[in-house]
C-alpha positions in Angstrom: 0.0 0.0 0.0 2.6 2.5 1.2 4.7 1.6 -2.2 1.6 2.0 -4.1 1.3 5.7 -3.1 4.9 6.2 -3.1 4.4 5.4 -6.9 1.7 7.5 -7.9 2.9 10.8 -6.1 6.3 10.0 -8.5 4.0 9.9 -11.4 2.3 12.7 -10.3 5.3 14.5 -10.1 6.6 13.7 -13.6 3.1 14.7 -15.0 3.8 18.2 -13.6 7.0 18.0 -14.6 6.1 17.9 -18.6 2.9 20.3 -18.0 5.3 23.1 -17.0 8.9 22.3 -18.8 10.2 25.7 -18.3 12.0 25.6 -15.0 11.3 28.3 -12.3 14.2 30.9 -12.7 15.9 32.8 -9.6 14.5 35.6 -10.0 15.8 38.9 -10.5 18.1 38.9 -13.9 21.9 39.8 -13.4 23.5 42.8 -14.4 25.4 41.3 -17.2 22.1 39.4 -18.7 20.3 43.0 -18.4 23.0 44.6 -20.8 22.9 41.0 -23.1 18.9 41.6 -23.4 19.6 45.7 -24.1 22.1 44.7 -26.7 19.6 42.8 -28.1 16.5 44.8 -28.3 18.5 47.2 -29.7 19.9 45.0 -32.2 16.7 44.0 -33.0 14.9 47.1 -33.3 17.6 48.4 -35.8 17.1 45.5 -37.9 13.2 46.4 -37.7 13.4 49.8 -39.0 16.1 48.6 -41.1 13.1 46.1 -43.0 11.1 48.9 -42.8 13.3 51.7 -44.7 13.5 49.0 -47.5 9.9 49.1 -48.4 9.7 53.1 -49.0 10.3 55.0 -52.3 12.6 57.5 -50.7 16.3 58.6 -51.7 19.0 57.7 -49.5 18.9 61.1 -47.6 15.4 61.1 -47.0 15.7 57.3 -45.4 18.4 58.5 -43.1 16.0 61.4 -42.2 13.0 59.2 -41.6 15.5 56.7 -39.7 16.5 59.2 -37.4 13.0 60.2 -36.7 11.9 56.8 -36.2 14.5 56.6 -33.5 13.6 59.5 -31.9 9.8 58.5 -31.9 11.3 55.6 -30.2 12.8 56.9 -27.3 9.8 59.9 -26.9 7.1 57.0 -26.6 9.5 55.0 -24.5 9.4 58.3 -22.0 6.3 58.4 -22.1 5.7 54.8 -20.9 8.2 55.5 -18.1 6.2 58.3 -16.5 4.0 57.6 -13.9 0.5 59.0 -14.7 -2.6 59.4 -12.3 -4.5 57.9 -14.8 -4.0 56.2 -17.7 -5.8 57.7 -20.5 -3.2 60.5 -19.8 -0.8 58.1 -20.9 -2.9 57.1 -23.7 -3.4 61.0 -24.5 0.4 61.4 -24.5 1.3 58.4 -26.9 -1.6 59.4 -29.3 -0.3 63.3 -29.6 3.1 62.4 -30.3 2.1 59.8 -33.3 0.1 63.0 -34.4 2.5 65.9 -34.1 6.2 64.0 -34.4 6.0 63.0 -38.0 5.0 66.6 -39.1 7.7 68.1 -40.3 8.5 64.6 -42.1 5.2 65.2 -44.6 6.9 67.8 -46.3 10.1 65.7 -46.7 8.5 62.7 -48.1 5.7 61.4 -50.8 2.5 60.7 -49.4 2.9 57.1 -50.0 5.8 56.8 -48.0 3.9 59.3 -45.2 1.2 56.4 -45.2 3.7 53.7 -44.5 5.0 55.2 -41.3 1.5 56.1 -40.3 1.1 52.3 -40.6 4.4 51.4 -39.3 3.1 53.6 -36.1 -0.2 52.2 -35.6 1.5 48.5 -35.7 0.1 47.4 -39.3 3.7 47.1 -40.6 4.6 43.1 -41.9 8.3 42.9 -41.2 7.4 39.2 -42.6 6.0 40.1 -46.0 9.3 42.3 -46.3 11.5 39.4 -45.4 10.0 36.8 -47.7 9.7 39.2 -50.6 13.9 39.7 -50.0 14.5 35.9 -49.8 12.2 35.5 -52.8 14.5 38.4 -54.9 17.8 37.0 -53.8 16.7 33.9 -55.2 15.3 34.9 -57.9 19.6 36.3 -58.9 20.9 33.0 -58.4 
């Protein structure tokens, strides 16, 4: 009898075991796994914009202009989330006058086609996917 339960909490155990295969962590991150995980957001969020410059009509000058910007939106909506608000459709009141008055002095700068793509790019309907298969598909394409 005793062995019998001594079995079925073990496969009870192992059941959990597979429900949950990620294993608890320690907590807090260290320092150096902080900077890994900043190294690679930022990575990552160059490589992003970089997707996106490649889908606009813009000269070289103008990209570097509308990179820039991007970058700058970036960090401006990032403040924004760091500030403590009493409430939050402050917070929601921020974010949506920055999307409308950041990109202003851009629309003169750039064709309204390209003006509609960061509009999109800002309201989260950019597919860094469709960009990625459409390169694979021209590289291929060469060769």
């Amino acid at each position: 009898m005793v062995l019998a339960l001594f079995i079925s909490e073990s496969e009870a155990q192992r059941g959990r075991d597979l429900t949950n295969p990620n294993p608890q962590t320690n907590g807090k991150p260290s320092d150096k796994e902080i900077e890994k995980m900043k190294r690679r957001m930022e990575e990552r969020k160059e490589e992003y914009i970089a997707n996106f410059l490649s889908t606009l009509e813009a000269d070289d000058f103008q990209k570097q202009i509308i990179k820039q910007s991007l970058e700058d939106f970036h960090e401006a909506k990032l403040k924004i989330l760091k500030t403590r608000f009493e409430r939050v459709f402050e917070r929601e009141e921020a974010i949506k006058n920055l999307e409308k008055t950041h990109f202003i002095e851009l629309k003169e700068l750039i064709s309204e086609s390209d003006m509609k793509k960061i509009e999109a790019l800002i309201n989260g309907d950019f597919d860094e996917d469709k960009v990625k298969k459409k390169r694979k598909r021209k590289r291929k394409n060469r060769n």
